[in-house]
C-alpha positions as CSV (number, residue, x, y, z in Angstrom):
1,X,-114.8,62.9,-93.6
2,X,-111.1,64.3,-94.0
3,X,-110.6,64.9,-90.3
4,X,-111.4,61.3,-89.6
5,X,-109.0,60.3,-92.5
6,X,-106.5,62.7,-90.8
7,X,-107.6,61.0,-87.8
8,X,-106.9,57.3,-88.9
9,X,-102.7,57.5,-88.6
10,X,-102.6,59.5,-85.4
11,X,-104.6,56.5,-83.5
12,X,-102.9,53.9,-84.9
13,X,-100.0,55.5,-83.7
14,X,-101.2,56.0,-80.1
15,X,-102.4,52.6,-80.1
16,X,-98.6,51.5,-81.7
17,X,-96.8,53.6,-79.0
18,X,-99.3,51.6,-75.7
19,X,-98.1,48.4,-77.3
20,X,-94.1,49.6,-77.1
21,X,-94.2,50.6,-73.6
22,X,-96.3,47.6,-72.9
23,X,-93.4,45.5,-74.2
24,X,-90.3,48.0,-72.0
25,X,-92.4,46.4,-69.1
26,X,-92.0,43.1,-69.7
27,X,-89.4,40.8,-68.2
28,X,-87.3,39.1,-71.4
29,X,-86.1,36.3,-69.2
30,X,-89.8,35.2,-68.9
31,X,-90.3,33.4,-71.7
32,X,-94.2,31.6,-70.8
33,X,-94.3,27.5,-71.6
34,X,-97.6,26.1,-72.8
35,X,-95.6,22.5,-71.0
36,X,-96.0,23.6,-67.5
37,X,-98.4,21.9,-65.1
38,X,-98.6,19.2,-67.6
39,X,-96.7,16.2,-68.3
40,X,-93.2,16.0,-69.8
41,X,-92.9,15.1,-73.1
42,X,-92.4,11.3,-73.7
43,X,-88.5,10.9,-74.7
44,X,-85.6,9.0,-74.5
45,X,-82.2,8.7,-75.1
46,X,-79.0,7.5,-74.6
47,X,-76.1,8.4,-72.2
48,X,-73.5,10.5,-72.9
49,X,-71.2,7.7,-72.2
50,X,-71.5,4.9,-70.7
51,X,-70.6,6.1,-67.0
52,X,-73.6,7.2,-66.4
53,X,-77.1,6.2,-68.0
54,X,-79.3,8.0,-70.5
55,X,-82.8,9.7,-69.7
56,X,-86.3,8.6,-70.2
57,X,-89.1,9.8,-69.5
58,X,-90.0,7.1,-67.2
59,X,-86.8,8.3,-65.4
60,X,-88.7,11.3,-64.7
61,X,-91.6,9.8,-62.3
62,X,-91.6,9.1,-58.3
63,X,-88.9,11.7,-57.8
64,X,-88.8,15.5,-58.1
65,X,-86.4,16.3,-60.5
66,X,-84.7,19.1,-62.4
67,X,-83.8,18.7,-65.8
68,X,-80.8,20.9,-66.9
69,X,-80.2,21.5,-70.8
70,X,-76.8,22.5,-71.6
71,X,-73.7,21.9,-73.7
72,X,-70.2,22.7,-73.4
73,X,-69.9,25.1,-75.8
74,X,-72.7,27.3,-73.9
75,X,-71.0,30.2,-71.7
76,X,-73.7,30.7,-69.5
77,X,-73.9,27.3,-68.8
78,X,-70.7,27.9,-67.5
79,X,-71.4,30.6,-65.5
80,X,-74.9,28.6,-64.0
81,X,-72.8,25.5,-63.1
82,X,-71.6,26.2,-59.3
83,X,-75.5,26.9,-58.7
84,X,-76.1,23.5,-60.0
85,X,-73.3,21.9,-58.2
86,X,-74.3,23.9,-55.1
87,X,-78.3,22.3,-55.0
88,X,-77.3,19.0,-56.0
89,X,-75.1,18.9,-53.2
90,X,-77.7,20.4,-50.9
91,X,-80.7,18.6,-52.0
92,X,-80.3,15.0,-52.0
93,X,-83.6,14.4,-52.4
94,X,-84.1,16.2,-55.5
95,X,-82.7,14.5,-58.3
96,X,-80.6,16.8,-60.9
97,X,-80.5,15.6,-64.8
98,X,-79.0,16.7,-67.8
99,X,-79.6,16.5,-71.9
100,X,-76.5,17.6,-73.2
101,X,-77.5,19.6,-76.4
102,X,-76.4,19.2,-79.7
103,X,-72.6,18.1,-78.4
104,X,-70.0,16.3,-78.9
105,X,-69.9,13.7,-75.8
106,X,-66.0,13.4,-75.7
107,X,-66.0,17.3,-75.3
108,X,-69.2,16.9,-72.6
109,X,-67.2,15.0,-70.7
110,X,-64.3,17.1,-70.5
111,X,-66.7,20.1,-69.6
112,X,-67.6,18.2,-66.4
113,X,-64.6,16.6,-65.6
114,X,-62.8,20.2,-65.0
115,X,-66.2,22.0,-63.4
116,X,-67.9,18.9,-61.5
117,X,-70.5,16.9,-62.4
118,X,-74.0,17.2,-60.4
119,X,-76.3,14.9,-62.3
120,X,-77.4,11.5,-61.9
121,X,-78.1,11.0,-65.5
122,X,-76.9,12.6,-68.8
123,X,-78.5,12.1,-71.7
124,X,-77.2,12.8,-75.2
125,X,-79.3,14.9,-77.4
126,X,-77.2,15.0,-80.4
127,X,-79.0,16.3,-83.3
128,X,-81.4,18.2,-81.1
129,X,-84.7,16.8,-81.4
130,X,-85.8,15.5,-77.9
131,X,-85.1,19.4,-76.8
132,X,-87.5,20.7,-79.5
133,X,-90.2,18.7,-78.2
134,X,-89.4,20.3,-74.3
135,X,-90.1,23.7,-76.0
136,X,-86.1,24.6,-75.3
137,X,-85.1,27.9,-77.0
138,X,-81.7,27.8,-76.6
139,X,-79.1,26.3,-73.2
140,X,-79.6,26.6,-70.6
141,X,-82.7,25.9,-70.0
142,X,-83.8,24.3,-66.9
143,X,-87.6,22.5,-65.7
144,X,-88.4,21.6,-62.8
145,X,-90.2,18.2,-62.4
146,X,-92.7,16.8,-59.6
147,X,-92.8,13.2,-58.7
148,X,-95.7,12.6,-60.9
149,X,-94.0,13.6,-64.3
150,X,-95.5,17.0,-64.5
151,X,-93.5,20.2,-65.7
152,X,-94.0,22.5,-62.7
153,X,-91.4,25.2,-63.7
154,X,-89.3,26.5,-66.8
155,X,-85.8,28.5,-66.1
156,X,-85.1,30.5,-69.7
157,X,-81.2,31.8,-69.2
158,X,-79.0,29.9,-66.9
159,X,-79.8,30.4,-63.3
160,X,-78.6,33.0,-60.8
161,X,-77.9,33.1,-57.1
162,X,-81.2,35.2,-56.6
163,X,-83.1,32.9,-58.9
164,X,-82.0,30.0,-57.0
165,X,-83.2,31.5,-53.7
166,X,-86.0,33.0,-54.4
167,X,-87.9,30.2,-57.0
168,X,-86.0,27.3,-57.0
169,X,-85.4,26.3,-53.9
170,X,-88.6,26.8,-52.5
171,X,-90.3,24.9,-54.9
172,X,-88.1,22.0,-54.5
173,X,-89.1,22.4,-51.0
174,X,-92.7,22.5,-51.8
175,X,-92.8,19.5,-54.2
176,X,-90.7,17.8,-51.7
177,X,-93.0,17.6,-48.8
């Protein structure tokens, strides 16, 4: 009886130690979403100003679309901006979106009049809300959108030149066809 007592604490801590280098293995980046392959959550709110309009979800159908988070306080927002810029620019067909997150619209504005602004709409969501119900963590956060309304892709972190490549644009081009 004592040597499976003295037994107990050195398998729990095998067991502890699998689960530890389980987690080293994992990419953090790759946060799953329980919204993907279904459809986006039913929102909508107003413009940032009055330049451009607001976002529904409504706005969301008959188009593939990718729905940028971000605010101008957000560094790597900063940094993901040219990649945006870049596939708006290069995909005509794919229509790029923002909800500007918890922001002040005057300073919003500002952000994309000095870096560019690549999105059809830009929706204000001031106090937060509409991004808790998109399952956002924290900006950016990107999804990718088919023409039916469905969440077919969820970018954690801002996106990089190989993300781009290697996921984004070929799933524009696949949702596309």
């Amino acid at each position: 009886m004592r040597r499976v007592a003295f037994l107990i604490p050195i398998l729990l801590f095998v067991v502890l130690i699998g689960v530890f280098l389980k987690g080293l293995g994992m990419d953090p980046a790759r946060v799953p979403s329980p919204l993907v392959n279904k459809p986006a959550p039913e929102f909508a709110l107003p413009p940032v100003s009055d330049a451009k309009p607001g976002l529904a979800t409504a706005d969301l159908l008959g188009k593939v679309t990718v729905v940028n988070f971000f605010a101008s306080w957000c560094v790597p927002c900063r940094a993901e901006h040219p990649l945006l810029m870049a596939v708006a620019r290069e995909r005509p067909d794919v229509q790029v979106v923002a909800i500007n997150y918890k922001d002040k619209p005057e300073d919003a504005l500002a952000w994309l009049r000095a870096l560019g602004d690549p999105y059809r709409r830009i929706a204000a969501d001031r106090d937060g809300r509409v991004s808790i119900d998109w399952g956002v963590y924290g900006v950016p956060e990107s999804y990718v959108i088919d023409t039916a309304g469905h969440i077919r892709h969820k970018q954690v972190g801002p996106f990089t030149e190989a993300d781009v490549t290697k996921t984004l644009l070929p799933l524009l081009t696949e949702l596309t066809r």
